[in-house]
N, C-alpha and C positions, 0 to 999 in steps of 0.2 A: 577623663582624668586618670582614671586606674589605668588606660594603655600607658601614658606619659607617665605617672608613676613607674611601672613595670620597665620602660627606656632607660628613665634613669635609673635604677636599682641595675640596669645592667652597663650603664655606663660606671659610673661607682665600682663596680667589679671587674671590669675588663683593667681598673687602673688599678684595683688592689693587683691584679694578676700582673701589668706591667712592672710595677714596684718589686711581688714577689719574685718574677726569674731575673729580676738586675741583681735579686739578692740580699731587696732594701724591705726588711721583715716589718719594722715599725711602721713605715708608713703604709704596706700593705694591709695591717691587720687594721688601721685607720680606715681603710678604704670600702674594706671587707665591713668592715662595724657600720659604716656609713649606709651602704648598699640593705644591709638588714632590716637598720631604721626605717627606709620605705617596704620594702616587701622581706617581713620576717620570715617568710615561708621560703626564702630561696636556698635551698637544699643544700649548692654550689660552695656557696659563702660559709656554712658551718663546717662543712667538709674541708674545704681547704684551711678554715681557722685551724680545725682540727689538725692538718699536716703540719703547718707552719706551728703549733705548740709539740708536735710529734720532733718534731725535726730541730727541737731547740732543748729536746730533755724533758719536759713538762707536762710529763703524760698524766697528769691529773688534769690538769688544765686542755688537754688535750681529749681526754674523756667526756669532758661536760660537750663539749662541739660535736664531737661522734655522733654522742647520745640526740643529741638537735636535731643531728641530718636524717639520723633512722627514724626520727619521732614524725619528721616531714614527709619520708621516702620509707616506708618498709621495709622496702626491696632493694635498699642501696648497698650492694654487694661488697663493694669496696670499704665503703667506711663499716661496716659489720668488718672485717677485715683489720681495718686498722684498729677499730675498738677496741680485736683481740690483742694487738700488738701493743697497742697502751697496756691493755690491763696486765699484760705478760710483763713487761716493762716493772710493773708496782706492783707484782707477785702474790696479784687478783689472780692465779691459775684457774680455777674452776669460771669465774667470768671469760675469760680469755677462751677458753676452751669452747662455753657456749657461742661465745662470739666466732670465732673461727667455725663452728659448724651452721650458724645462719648463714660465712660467707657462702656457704657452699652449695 
């Protein structure tokens, strides 16, 4: 039952991600939200929430998803990365800062 679970949480996201490069943000984040509901631990899916609120201005909102994916991934280099970029964004500097030297 948790493999079929774990299929679907990634079918669920393969279509937030089809949604996201046609450009269609609402229904990706639908899709994205969807895919968590079965398997909350899927790193992928906060991370790209987090872009798609990066990429829409909303870097607080974009902060809380960062924060998710590292909480999942330690080591997720990228979104430590973006972290920074949010927090720079909303003039969190010394977060930003920290954030930008875990990317590293």
């Amino acid at each position: 039952m948790i493999e079929i679970d774990d299929e679907i949480a990634d079918v669920y996201y393969n279509m937030a991600n089809a949604y996201y490069l046609k450009g269609e943000v609402e229904p990706a984040v639908k899709w994205y939200l969807k895919s968590l509901s079965i398997n909350p631990k899927k790193v992928e899916c906060y991370y790209n929430l987090g872009n798609v609120y990066c990429n829409q201005q909303s870097y607080k909102e974009a902060i809380k998803f960062y924060v998710k994916a590292i909480a999942e991934d330690p080591l997720h280099d990228p979104a430590f990365y973006n972290l920074g970029f949010a927090y720079h964004m909303t003039k969190q500097y010394e977060q930003a800062i920290h954030s930008y030297k875990l990317a590293i």
